[in-house]
C-alpha positions in Angstrom: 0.0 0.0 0.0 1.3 3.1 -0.7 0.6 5.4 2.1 4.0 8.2 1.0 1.3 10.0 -1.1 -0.3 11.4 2.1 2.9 12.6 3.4 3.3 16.2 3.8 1.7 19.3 3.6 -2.1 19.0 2.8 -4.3 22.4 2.6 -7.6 22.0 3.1 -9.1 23.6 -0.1 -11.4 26.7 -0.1 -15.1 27.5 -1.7 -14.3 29.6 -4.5 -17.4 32.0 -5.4 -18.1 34.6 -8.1 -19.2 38.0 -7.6 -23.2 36.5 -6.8 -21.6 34.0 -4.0 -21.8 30.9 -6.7 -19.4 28.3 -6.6 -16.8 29.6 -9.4 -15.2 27.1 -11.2 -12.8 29.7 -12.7 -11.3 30.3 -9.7 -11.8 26.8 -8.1 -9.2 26.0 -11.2 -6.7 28.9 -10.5 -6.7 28.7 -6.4 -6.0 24.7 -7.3 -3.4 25.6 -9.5 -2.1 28.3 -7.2 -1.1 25.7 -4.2 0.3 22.8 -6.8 2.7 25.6 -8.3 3.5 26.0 -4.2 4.8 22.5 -4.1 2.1 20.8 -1.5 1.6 17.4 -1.7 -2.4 17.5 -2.3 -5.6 18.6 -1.3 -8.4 18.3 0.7 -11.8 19.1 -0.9 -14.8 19.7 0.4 -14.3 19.9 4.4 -14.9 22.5 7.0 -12.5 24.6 5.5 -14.6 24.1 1.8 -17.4 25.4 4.1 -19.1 21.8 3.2 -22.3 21.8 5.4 -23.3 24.9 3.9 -22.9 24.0 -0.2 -25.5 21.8 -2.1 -24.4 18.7 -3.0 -24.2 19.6 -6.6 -22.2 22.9 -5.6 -19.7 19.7 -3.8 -19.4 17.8 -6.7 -19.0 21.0 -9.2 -16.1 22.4 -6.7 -14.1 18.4 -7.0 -14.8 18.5 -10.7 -12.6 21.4 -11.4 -10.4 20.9 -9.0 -9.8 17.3 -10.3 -9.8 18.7 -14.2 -7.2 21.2 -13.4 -4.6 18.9 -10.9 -5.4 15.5 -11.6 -2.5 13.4 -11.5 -0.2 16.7 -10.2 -0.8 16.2 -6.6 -2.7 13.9 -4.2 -6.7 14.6 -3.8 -8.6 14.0 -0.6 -12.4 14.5 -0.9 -14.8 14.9 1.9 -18.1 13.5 1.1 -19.3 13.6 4.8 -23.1 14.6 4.5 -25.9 14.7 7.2 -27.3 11.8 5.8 -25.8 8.5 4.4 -27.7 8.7 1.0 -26.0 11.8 -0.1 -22.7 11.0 1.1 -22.8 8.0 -0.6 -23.5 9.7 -3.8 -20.8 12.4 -3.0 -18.1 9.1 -2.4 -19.1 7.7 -5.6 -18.7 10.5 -7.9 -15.3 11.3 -5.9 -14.6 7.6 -7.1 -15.2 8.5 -10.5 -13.2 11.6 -11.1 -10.3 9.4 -9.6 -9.8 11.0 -6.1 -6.7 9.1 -3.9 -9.1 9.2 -0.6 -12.2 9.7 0.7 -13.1 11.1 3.9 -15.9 11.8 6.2 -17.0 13.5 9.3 -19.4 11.1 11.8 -23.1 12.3 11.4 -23.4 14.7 13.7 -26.7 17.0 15.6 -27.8 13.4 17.3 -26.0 11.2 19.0 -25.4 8.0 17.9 -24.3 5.2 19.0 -20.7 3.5 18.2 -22.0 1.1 16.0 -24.3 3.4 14.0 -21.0 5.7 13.2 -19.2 2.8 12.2 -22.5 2.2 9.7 -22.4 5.3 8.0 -18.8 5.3 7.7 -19.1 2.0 5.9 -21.8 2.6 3.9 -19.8 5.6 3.0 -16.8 3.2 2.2 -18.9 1.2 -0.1 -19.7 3.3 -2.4 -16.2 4.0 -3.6 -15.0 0.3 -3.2 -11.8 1.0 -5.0 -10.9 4.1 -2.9 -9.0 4.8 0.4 -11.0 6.3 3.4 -9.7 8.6 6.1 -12.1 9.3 9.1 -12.1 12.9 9.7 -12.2 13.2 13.6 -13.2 16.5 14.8 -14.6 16.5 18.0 -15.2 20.0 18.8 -17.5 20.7 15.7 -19.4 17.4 15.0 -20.0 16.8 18.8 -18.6 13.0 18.5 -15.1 12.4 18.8 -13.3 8.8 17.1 -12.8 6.8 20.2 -10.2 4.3 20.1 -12.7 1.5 20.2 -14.4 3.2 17.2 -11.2 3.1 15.5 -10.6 -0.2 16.4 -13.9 -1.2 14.8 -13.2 0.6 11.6 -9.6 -0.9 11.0 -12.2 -4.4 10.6 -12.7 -2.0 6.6 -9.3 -2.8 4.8 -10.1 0.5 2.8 -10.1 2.7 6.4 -6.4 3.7 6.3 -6.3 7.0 8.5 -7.5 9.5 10.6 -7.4 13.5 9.5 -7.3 14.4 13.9 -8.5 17.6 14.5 -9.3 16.8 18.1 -6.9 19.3 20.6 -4.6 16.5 22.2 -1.5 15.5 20.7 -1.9 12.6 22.4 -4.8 11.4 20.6 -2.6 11.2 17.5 -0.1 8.8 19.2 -3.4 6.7 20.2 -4.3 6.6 16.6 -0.9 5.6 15.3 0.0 2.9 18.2 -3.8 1.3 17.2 -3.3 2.0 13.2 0.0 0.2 13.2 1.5 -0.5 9.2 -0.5 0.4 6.5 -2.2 3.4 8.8 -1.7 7.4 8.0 -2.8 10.1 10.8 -2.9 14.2 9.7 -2.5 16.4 11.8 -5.3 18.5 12.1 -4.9 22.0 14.6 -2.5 23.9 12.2 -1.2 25.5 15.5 0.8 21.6 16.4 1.7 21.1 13.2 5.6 20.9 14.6 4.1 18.7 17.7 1.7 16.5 15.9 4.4 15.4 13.6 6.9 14.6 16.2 4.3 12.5 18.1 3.8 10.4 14.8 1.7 12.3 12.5 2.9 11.5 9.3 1.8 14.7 7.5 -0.9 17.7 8.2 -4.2 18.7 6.8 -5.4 22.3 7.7 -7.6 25.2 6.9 -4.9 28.2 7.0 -2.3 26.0 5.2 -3.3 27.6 2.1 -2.9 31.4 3.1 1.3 30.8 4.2 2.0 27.8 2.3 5.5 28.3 2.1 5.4 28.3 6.0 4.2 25.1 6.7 6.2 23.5 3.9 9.5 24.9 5.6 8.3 23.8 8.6 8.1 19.8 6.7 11.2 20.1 5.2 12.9 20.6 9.0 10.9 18.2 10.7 11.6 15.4 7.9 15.0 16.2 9.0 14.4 16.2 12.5 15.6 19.7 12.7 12.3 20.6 15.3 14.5 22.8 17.2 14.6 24.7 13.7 10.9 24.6 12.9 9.7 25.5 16.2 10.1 29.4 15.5 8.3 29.1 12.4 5.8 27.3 14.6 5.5 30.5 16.7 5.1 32.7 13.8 2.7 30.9 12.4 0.3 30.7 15.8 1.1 34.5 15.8 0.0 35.1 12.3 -3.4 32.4 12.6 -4.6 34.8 15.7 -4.3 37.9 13.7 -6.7 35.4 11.2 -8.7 35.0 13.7 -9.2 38.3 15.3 -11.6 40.0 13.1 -15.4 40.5 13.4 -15.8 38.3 9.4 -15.2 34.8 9.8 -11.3 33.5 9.6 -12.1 32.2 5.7 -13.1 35.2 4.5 -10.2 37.3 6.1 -7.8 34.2 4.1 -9.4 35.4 1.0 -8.6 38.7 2.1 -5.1 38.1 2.7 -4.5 35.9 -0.7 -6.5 38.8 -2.6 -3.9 40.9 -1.0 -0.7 38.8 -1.4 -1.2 36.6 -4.4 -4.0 38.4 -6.3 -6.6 35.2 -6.2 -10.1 36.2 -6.5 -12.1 33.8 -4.5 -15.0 35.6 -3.4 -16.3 35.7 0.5 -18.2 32.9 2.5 -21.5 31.3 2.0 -24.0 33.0 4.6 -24.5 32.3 7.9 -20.8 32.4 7.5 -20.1 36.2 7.8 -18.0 38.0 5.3 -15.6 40.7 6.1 -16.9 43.6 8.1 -16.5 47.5 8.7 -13.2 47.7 10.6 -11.5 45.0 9.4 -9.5 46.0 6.1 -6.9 46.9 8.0 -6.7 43.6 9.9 -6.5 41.6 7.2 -4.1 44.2 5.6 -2.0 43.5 8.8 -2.1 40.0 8.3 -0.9 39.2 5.1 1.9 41.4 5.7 3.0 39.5 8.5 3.2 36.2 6.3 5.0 37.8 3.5 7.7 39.2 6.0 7.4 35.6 7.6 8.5 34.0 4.6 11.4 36.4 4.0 12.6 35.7 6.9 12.2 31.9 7.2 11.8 30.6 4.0 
């Protein structure tokens, strides 16, 4: 099995709108094209950071279609097809099948609370509609209001085509949990971009995240020293790069749309805002988001 093609740096990929907040395949191609030219290793379409729960399904599968037209065979492609419902999310894993995705992944269901073996249900069902393709549970505790126990995990390795967990809980520890009960043939991301440095030195073997894509250069220095084990090294950019992700954080829009702010700013990507009830950029914070991408451009000067 060849598990090297999810090593590495892995933004989670944007929605891409036009000036009437439609999915904009025109610049779902360029911002795709944008981070392959960076060097990442792939992509991660369609998850929180894709502002998933809020697109139609058709919007989903329009946003993959580009993305796959424009990169396919360039870089590795991770889709999330997790839905609120199994029938859609099956449909989602099948098309992501078709286009030729490398993974799958999915949050559990989330609003009620299910029990262990109802997760592990939809996840399969998931599973079997893209028989040929690998799936990576998407573990994110805080938002779904379920979190991948190791028991759950446990249960899920029983699917040959499981082979990893994107972690986005808080605990580094829970990414040495999911390696130790993985074992060979087993990958685990790194979710908070703010451990990237400590996630991979507890055994994550490469990181998926949503600001990735504003500072690539930043996290892909920060892969190249801890491939080398230089984490003395990368800890500094570490530091920078939790300084730069609370100045992304501190406005009154919502982080995404101050990251299509900054790469407006910085790279000259059009991307549009958010998809309401997300809220877009407000009064007051141009000059924020002005702030911000100048700290990552002097960041990379001065560590890349």
């Amino acid at each position: 099995m060849n598990l090297e093609k999810y090593h590495g740096v892995i933004p989670a990929f944007y929605a891409c709108y036009d000036g009437n907040n439609e999915v904009s395949p025109e610049r779902t191609r360029k911002l795709a094209r944008h981070l392959v030219n960076k060097g990442v290793k792939g992509l991660y379409v369609g998850g929180s950071s894709g502002e998933c729960i809020y697109l139609e399904k058709e919007e989903r599968m329009l946003t993959l279609e580009n993305v796959m037209a424009e990169v396919k065979g360039e870089c590795t492609v991770i889709a999330h097809v997790g839905c609120n419902n199994t029938k859609e999310s099956m449909e989602l894993a099948a098309h992501a099948e078709k286009l030729g995705v490398d993974a799958i992944a999915s949050i559990p269901p989330i609003y009620f609370h299910l029990p262990e073996y109802a997760i592990a249900q939809y996840w399969n069902d998931i599973s079997s509609a893209a028989p040929n393709t690998d799936f990576i549970i998407y573990n994110i505790p805080q938002l779904a209001g379920v979190a991948l126990t190791p028991s759950l995990f446990v249960e899920m390795r029983k699917n040959p085509k499981v082979i990893g967990v994107k972690n986005s809980s808080m605990p580094t520890q829970d990414i040495d949990t999911f390696v130790r009960i993985g074992g060979e043939n087993c990958v685990v991301f790194n979710g908070p971009d703010e451990q990237f440095v400590s996630g991979r030195a507890i055994g994550a073997a490469g990181g998926i995240g949503g600001t990735y894509g504003a500072m690539p250069e930043l996290f892909l220095k920060m892969d190249a020293l801890v491939r080398q084990g230089k984490y003395a090294e990368a800890a500094p950019i570490q530091h920078e790069v939790n300084a730069i992700i609370s100045q992304l954080c501190a406005c009154r829009g919502n982080m995404y749309a101050v990251i299509k702010g900054v790469l407006k700013i910085n790279e000259g990507l059009e991307l549009g805002s958010v998809r309401k009830p997300l809220t877009g950029l407000k009064e007051g914070d141009g000059p924020k988001v002005e702030a911000a991408a100048k700290h990552i451009r002097e960041a990379i000067v001065k560590y890349c």
